[in-house]
Predicted model as a PDB file, atoms N, CA, C, CB and O in Angstrom, pLDDT in the B-factor column:
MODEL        1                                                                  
ATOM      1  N   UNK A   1       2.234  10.648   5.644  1.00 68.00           N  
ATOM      2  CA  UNK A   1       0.911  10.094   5.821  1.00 68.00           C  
ATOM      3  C   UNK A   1       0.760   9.697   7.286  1.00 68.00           C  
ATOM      4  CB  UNK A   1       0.672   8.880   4.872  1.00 68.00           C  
ATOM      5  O   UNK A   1       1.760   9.312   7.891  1.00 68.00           O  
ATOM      6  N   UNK A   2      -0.297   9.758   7.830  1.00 76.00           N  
ATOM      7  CA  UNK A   2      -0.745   9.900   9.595  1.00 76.00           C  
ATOM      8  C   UNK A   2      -1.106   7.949   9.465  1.00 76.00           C  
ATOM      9  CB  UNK A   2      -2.801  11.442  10.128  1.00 76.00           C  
ATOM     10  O   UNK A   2      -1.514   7.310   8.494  1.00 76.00           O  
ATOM     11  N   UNK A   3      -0.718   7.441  10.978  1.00 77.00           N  
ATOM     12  CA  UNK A   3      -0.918   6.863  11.003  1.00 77.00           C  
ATOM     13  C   UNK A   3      -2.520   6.024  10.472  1.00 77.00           C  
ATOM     14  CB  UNK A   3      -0.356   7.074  11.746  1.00 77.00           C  
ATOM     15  O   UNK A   3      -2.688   4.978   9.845  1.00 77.00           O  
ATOM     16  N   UNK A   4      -3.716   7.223  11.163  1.00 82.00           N  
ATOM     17  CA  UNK A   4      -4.886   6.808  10.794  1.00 82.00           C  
ATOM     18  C   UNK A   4      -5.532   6.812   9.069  1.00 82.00           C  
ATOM     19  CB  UNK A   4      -5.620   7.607  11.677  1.00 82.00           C  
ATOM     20  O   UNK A   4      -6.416   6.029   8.719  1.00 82.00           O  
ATOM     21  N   UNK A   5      -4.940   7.773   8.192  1.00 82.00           N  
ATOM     22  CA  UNK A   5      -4.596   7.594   7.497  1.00 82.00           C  
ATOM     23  C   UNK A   5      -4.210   5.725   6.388  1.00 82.00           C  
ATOM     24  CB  UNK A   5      -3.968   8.437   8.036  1.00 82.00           C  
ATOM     25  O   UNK A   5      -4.788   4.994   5.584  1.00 82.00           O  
ATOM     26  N   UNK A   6      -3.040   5.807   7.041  1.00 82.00           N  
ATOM     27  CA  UNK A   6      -2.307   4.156   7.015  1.00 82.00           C  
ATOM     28  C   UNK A   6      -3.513   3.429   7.038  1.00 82.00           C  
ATOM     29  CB  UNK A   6      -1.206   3.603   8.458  1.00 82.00           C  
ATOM     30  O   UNK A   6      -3.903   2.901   5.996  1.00 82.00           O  
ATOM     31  N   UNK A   7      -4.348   3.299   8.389  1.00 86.00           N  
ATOM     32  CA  UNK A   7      -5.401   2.043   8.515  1.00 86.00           C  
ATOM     33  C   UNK A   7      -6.406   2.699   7.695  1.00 86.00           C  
ATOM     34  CB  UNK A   7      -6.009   1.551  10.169  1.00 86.00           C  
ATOM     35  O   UNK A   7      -6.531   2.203   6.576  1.00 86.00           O  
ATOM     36  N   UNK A   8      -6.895   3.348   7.873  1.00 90.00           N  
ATOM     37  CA  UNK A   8      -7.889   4.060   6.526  1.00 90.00           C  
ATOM     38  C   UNK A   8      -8.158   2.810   5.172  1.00 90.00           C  
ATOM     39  CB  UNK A   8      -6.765   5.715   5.656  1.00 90.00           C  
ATOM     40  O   UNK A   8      -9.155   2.164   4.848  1.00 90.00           O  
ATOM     41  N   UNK A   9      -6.976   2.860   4.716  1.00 87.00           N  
ATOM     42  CA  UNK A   9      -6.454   2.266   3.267  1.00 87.00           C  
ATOM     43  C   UNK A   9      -6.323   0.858   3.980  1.00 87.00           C  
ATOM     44  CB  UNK A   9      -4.792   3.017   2.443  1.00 87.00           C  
ATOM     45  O   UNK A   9      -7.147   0.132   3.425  1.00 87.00           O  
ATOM     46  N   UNK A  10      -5.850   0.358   4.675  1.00 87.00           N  
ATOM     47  CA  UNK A  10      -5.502  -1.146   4.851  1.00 87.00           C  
ATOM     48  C   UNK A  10      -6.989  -1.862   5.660  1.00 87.00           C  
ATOM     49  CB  UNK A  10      -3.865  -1.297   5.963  1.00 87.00           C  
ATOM     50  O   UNK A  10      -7.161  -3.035   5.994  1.00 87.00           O  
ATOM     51  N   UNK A  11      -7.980  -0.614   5.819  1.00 91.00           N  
ATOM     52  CA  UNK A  11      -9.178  -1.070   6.051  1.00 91.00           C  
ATOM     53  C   UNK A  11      -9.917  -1.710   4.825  1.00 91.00           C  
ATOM     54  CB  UNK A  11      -9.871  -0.028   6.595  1.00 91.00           C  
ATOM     55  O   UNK A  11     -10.498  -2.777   4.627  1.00 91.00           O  
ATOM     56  N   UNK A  12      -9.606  -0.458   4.006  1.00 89.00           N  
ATOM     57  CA  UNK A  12     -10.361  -0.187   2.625  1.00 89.00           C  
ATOM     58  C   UNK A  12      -9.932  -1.256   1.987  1.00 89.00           C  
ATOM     59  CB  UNK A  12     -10.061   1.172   1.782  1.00 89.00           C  
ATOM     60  O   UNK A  12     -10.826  -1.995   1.573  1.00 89.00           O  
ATOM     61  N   UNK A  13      -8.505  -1.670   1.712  1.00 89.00           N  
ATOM     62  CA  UNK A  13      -7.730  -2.944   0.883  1.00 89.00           C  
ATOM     63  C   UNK A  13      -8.526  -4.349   1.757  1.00 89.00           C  
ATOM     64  CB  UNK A  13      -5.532  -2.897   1.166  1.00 89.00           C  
ATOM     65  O   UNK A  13      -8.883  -5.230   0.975  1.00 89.00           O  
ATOM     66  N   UNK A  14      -8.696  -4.509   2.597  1.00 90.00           N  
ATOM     67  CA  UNK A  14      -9.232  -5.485   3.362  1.00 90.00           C  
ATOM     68  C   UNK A  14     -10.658  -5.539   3.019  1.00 90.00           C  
ATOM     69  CB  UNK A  14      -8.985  -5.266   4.775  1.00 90.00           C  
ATOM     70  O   UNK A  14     -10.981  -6.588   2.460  1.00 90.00           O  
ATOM     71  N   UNK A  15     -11.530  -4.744   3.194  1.00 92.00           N  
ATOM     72  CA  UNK A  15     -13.119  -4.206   2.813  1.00 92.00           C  
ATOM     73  C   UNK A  15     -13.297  -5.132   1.489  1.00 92.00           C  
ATOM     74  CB  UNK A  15     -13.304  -2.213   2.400  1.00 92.00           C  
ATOM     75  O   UNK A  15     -14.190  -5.971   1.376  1.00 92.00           O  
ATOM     76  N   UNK A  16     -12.229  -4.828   0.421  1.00 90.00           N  
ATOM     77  CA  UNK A  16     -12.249  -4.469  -0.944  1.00 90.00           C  
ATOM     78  C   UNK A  16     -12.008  -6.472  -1.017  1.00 90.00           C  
ATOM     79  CB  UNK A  16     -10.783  -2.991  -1.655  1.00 90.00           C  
ATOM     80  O   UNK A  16     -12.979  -7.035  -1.521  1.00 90.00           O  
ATOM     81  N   UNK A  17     -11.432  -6.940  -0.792  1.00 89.00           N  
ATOM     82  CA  UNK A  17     -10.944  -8.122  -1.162  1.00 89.00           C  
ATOM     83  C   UNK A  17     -11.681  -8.846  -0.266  1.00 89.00           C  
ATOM     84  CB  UNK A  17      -9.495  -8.306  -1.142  1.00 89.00           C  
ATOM     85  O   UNK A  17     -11.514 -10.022  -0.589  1.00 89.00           O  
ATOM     86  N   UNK A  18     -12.673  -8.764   1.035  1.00 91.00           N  
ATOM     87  CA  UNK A  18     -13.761  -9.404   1.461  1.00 91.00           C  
ATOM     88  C   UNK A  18     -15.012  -9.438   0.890  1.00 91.00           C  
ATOM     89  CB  UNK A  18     -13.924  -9.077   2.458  1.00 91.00           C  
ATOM     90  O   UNK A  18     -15.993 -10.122   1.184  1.00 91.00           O  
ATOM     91  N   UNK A  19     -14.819  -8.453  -0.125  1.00 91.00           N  
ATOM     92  CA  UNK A  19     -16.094  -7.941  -0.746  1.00 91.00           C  
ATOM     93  C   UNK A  19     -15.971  -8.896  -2.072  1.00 91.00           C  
ATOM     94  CB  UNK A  19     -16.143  -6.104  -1.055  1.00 91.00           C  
ATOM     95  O   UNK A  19     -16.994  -9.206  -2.683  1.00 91.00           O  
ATOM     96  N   UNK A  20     -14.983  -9.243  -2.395  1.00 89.00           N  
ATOM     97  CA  UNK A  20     -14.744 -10.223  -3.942  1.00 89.00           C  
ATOM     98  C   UNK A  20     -14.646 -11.771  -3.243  1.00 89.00           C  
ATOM     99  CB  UNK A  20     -12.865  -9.757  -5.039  1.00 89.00           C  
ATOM    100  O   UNK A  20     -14.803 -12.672  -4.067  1.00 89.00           O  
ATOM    101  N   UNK A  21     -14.484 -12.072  -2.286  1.00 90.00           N  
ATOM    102  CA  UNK A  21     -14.550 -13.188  -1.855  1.00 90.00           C  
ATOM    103  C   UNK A  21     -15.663 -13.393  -1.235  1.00 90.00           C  
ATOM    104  CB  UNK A  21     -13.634 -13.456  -1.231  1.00 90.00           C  
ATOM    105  O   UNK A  21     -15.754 -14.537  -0.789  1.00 90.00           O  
ATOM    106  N   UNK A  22     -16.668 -12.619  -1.009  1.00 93.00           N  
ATOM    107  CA  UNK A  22     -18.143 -13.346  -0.194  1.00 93.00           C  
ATOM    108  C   UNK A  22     -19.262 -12.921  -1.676  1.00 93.00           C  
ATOM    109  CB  UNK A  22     -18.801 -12.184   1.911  1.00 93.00           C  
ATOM    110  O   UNK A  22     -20.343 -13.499  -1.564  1.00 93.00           O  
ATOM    111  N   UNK A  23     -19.157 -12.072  -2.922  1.00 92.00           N  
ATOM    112  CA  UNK A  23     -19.406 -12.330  -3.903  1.00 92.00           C  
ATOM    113  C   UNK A  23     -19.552 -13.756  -4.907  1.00 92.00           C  
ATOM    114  CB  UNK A  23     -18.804 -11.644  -4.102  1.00 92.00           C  
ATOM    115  O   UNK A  23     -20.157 -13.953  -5.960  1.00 92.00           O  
ATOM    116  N   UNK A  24     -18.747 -14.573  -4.095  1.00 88.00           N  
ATOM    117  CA  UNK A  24     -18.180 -15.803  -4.854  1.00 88.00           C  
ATOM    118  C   UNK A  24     -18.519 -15.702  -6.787  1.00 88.00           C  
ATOM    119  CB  UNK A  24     -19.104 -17.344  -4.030  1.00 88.00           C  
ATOM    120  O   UNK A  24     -19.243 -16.432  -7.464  1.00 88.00           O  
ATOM    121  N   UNK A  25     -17.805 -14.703  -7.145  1.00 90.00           N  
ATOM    122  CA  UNK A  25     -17.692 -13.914  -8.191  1.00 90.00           C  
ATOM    123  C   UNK A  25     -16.084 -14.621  -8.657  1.00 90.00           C  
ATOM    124  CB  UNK A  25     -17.852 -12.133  -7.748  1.00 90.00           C  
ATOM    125  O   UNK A  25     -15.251 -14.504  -7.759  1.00 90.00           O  
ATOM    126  N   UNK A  26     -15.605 -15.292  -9.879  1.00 92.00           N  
ATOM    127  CA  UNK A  26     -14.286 -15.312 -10.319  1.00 92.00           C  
ATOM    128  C   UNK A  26     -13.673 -13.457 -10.664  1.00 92.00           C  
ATOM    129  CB  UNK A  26     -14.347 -16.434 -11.815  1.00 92.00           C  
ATOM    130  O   UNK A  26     -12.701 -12.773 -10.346  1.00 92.00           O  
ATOM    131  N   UNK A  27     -14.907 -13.289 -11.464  1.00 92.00           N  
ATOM    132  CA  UNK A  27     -14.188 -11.842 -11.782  1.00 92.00           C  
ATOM    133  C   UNK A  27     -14.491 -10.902 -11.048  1.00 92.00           C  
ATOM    134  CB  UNK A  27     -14.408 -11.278 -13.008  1.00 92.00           C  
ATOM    135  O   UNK A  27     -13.624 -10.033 -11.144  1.00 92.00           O  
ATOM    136  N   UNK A  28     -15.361 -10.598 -10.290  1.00 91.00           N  
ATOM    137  CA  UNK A  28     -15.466  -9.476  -8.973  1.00 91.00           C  
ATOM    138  C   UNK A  28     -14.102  -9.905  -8.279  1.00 91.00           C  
ATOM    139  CB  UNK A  28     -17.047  -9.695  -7.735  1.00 91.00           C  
ATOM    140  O   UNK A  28     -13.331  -8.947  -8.316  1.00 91.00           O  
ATOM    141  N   UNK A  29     -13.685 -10.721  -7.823  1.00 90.00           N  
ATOM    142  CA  UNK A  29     -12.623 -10.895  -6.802  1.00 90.00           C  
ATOM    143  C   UNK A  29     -11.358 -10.452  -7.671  1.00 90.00           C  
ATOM    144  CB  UNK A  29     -12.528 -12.522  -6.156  1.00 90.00           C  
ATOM    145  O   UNK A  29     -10.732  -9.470  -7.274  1.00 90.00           O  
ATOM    146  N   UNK A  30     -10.939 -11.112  -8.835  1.00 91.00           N  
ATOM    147  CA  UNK A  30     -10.048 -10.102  -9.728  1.00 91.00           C  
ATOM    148  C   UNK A  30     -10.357  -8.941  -9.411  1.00 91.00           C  
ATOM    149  CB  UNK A  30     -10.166 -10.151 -11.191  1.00 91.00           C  
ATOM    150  O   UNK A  30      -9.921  -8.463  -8.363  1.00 91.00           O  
ATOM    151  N   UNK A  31     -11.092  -8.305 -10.157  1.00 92.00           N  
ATOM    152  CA  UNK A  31     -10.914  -6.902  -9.840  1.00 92.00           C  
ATOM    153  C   UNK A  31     -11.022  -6.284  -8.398  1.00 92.00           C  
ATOM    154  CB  UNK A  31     -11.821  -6.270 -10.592  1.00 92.00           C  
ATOM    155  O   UNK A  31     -10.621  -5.127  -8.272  1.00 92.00           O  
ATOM    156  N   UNK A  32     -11.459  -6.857  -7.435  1.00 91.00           N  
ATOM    157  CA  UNK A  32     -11.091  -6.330  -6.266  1.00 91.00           C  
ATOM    158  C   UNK A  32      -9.448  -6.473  -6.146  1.00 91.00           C  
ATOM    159  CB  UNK A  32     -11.904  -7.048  -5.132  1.00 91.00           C  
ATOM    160  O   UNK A  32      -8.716  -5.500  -5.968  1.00 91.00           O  
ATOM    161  N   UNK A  33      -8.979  -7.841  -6.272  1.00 91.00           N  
ATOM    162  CA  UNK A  33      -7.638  -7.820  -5.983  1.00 91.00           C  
ATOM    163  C   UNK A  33      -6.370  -7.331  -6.485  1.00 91.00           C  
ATOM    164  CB  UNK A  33      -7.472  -8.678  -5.915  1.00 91.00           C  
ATOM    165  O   UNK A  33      -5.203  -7.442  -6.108  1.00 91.00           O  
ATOM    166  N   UNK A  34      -7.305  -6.408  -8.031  1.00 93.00           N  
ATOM    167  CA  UNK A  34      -6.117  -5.760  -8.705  1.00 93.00           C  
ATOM    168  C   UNK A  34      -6.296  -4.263  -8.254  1.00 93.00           C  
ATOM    169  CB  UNK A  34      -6.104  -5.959 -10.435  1.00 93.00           C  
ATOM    170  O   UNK A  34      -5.276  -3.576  -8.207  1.00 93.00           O  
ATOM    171  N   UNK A  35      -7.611  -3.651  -7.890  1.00 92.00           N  
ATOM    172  CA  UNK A  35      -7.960  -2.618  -7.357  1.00 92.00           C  
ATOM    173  C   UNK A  35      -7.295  -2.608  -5.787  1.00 92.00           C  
ATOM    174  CB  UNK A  35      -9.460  -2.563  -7.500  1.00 92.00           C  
ATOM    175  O   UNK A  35      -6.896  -1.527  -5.353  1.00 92.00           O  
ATOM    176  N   UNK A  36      -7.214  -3.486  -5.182  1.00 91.00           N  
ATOM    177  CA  UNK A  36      -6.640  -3.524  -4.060  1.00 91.00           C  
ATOM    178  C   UNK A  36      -4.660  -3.577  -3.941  1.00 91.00           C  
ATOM    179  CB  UNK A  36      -7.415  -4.773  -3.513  1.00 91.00           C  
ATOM    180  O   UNK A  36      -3.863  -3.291  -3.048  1.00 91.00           O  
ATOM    181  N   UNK A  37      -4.544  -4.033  -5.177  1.00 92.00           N  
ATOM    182  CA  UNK A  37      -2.920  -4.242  -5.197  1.00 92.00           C  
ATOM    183  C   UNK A  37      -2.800  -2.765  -5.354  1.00 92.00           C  
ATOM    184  CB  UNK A  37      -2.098  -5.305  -6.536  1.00 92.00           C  
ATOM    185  O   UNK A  37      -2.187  -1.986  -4.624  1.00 92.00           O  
ATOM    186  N   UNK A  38      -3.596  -2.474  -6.596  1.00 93.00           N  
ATOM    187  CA  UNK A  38      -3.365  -0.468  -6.891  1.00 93.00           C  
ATOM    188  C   UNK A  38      -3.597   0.171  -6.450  1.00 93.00           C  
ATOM    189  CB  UNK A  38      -3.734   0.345  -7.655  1.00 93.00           C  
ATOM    190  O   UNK A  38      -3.193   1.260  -6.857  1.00 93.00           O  
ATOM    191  N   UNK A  39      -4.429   0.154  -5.249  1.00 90.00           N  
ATOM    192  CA  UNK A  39      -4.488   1.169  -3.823  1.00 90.00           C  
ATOM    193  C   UNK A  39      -3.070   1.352  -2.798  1.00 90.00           C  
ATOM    194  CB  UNK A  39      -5.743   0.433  -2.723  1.00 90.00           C  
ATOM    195  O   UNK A  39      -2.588   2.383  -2.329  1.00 90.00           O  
ATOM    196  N   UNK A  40      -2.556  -0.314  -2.641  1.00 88.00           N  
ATOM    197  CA  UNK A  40      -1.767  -0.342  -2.066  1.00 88.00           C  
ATOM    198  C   UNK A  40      -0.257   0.132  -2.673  1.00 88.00           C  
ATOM    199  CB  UNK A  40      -1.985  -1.397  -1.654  1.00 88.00           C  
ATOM    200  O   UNK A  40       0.622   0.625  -1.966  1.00 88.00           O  
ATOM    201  N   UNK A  41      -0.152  -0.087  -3.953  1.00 91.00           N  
ATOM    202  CA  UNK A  41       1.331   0.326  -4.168  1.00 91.00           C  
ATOM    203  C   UNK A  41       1.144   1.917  -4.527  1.00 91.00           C  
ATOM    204  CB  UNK A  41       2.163  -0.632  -5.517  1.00 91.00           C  
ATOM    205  O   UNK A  41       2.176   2.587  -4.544  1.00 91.00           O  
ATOM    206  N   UNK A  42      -0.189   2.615  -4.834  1.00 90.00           N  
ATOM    207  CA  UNK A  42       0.008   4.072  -4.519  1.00 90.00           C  
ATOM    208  C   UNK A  42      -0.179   4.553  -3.393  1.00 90.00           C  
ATOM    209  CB  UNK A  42      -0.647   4.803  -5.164  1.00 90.00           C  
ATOM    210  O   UNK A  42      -0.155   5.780  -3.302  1.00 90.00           O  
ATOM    211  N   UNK A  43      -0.399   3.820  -2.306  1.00 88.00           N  
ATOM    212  CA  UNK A  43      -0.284   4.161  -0.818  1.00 88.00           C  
ATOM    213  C   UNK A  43       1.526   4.608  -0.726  1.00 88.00           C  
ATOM    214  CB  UNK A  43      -0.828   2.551   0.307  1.00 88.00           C  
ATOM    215  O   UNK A  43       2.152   5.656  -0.569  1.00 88.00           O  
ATOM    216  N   UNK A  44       1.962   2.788  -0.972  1.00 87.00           N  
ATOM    217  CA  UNK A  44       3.485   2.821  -0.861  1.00 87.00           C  
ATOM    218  C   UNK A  44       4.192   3.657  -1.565  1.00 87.00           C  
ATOM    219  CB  UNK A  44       4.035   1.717  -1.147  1.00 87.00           C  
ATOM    220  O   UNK A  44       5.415   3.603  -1.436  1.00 87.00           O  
ATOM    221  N   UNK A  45       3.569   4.688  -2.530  1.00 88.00           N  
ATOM    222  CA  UNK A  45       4.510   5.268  -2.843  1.00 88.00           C  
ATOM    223  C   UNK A  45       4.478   7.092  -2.252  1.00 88.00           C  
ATOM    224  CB  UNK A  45       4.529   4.929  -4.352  1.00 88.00           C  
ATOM    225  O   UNK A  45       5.406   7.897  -2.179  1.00 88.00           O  
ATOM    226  N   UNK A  46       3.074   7.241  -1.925  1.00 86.00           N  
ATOM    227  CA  UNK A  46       2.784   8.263  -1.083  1.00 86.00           C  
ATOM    228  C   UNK A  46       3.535   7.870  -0.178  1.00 86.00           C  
ATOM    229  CB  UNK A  46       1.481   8.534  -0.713  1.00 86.00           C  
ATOM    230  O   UNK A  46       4.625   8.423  -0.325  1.00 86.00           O  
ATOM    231  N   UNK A  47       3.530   7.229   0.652  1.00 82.00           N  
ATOM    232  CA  UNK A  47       4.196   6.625   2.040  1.00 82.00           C  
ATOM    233  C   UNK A  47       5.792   7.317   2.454  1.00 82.00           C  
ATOM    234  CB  UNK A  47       4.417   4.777   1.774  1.00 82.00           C  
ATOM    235  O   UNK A  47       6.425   7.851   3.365  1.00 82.00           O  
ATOM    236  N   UNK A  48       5.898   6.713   0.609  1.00 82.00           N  
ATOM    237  CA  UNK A  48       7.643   6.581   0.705  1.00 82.00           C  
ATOM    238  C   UNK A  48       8.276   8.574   0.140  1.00 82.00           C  
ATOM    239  CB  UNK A  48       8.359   4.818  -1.010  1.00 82.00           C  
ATOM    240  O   UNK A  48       9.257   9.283   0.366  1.00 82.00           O  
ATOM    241  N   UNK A  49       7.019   8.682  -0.620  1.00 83.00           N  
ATOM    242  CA  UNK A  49       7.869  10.120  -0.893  1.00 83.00           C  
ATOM    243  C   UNK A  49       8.382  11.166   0.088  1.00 83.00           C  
ATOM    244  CB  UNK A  49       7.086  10.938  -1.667  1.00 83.00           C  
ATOM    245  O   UNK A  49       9.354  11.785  -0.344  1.00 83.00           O  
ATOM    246  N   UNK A  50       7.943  11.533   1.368  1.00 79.00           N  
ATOM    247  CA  UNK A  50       8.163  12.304   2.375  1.00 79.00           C  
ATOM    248  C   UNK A  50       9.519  11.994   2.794  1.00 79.00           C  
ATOM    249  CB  UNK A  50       7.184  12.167   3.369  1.00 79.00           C  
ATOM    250  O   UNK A  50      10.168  12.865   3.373  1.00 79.00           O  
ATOM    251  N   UNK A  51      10.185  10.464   2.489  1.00 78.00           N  
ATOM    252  CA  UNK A  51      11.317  10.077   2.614  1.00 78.00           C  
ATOM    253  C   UNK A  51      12.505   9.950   1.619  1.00 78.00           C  
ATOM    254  CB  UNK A  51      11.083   9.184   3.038  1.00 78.00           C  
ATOM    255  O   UNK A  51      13.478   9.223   1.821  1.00 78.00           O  
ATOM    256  N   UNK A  52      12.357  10.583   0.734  1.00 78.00           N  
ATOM    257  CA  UNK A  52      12.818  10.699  -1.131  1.00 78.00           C  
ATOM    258  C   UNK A  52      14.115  11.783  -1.116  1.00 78.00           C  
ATOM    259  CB  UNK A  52      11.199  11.592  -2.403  1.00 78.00           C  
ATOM    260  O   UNK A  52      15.155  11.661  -1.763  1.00 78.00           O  
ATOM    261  N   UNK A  53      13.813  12.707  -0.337  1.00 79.00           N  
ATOM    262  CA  UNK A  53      14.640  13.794  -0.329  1.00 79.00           C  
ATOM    263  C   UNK A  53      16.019  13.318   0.787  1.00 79.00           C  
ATOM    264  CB  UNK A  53      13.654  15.201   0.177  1.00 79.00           C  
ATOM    265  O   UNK A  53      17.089  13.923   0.846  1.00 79.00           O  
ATOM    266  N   UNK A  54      15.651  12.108   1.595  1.00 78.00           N  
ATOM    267  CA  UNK A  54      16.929  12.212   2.901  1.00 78.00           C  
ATOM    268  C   UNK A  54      17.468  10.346   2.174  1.00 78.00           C  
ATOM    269  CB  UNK A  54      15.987  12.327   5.457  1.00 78.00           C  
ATOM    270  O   UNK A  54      17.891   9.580   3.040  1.00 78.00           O  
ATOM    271  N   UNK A  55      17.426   9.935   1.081  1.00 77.00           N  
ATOM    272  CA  UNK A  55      17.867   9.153   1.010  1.00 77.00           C  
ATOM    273  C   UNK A  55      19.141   8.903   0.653  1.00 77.00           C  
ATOM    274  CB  UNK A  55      17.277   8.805   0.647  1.00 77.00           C  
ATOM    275  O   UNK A  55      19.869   7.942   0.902  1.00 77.00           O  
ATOM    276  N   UNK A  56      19.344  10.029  -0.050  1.00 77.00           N  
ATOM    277  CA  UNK A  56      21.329  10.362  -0.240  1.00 77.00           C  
ATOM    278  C   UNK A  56      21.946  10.071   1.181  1.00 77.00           C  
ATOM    279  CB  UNK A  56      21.880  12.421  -0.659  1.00 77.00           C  
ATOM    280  O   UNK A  56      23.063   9.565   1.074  1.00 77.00           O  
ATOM    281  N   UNK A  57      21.499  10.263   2.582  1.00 74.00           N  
ATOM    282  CA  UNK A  57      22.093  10.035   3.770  1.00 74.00           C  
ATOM    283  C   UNK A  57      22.401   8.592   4.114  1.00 74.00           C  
ATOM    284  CB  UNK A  57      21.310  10.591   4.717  1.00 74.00           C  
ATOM    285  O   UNK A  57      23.217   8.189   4.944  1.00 74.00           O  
ATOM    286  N   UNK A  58      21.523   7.815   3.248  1.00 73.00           N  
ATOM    287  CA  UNK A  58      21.203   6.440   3.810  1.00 73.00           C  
ATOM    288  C   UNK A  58      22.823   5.556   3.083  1.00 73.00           C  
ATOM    289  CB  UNK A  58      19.274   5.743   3.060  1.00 73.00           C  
ATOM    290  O   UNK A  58      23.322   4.547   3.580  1.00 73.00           O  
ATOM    291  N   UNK A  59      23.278   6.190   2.014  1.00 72.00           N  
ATOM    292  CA  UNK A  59      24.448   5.707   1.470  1.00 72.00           C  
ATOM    293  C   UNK A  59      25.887   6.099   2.764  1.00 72.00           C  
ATOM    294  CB  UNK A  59      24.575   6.560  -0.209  1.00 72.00           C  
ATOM    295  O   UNK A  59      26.762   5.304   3.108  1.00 72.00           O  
ATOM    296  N   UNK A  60      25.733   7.375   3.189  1.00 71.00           N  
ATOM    297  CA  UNK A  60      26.561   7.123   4.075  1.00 71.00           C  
ATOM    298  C   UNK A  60      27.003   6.656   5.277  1.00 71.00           C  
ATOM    299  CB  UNK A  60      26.728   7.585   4.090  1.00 71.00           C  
ATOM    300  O   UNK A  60      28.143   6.488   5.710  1.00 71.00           O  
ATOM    301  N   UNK A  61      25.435   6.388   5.962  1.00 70.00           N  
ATOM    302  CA  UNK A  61      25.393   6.068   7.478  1.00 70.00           C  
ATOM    303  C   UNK A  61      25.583   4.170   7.082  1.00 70.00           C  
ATOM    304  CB  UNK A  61      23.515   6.753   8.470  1.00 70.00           C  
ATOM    305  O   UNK A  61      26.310   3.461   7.778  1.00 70.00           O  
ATOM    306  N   UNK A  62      24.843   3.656   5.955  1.00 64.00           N  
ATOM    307  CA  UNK A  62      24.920   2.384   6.021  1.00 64.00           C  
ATOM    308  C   UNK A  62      26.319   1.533   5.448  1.00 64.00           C  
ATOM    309  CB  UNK A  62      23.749   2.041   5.370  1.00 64.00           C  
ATOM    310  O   UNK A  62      26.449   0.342   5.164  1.00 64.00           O  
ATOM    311  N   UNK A  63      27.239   2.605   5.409  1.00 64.00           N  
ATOM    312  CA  UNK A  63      28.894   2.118   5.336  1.00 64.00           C  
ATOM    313  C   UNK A  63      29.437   1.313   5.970  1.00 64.00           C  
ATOM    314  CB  UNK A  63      29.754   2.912   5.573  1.00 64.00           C  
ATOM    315  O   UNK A  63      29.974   1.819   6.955  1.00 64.00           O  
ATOM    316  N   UNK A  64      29.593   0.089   5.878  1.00 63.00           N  
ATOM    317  CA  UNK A  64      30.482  -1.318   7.151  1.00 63.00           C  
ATOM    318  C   UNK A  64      31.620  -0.931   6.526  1.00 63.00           C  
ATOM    319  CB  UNK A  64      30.145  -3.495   7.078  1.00 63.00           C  
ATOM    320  O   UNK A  64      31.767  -0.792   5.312  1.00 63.00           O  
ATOM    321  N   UNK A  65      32.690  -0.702   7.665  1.00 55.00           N  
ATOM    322  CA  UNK A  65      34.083  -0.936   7.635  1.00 55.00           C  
ATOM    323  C   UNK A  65      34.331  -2.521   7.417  1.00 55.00           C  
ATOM    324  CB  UNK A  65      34.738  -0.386   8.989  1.00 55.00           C  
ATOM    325  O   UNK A  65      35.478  -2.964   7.358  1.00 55.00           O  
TER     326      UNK A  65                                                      
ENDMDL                                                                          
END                                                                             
């Protein structure tokens, strides 16, 4: 994922949870903030897959004698 990308979504997560707090809504802001948690942990997991395949390496380089 491209950096601009990255802010894209952490615009949008930000947008999203200003938008439930100037609502002064109890339940608009819930659902912004659960819509916003679930943007973000399928960001994090897009994020993380490009890195899924080289993680077998990470067991050997992070070895302390």
């Amino acid at each position: 994922m491209t950096r601009g990308n990255r802010y894209f979504f952490f615009v949008l997560v930000f947008a999203s949870v200003v938008i439930g707090l100037v609502s002064k809504s109890y339940a608009v802001l819930g659902i912004t903030l659960l819509a916003s948690l679930a943007i973000g942990l399928w960001i994090e997991k897009i994020d993380n897959k490009r890195d899924e395949k080289f993680k077998h390496h990470n067991a050997v380089h992070n070895y302390h004698h």
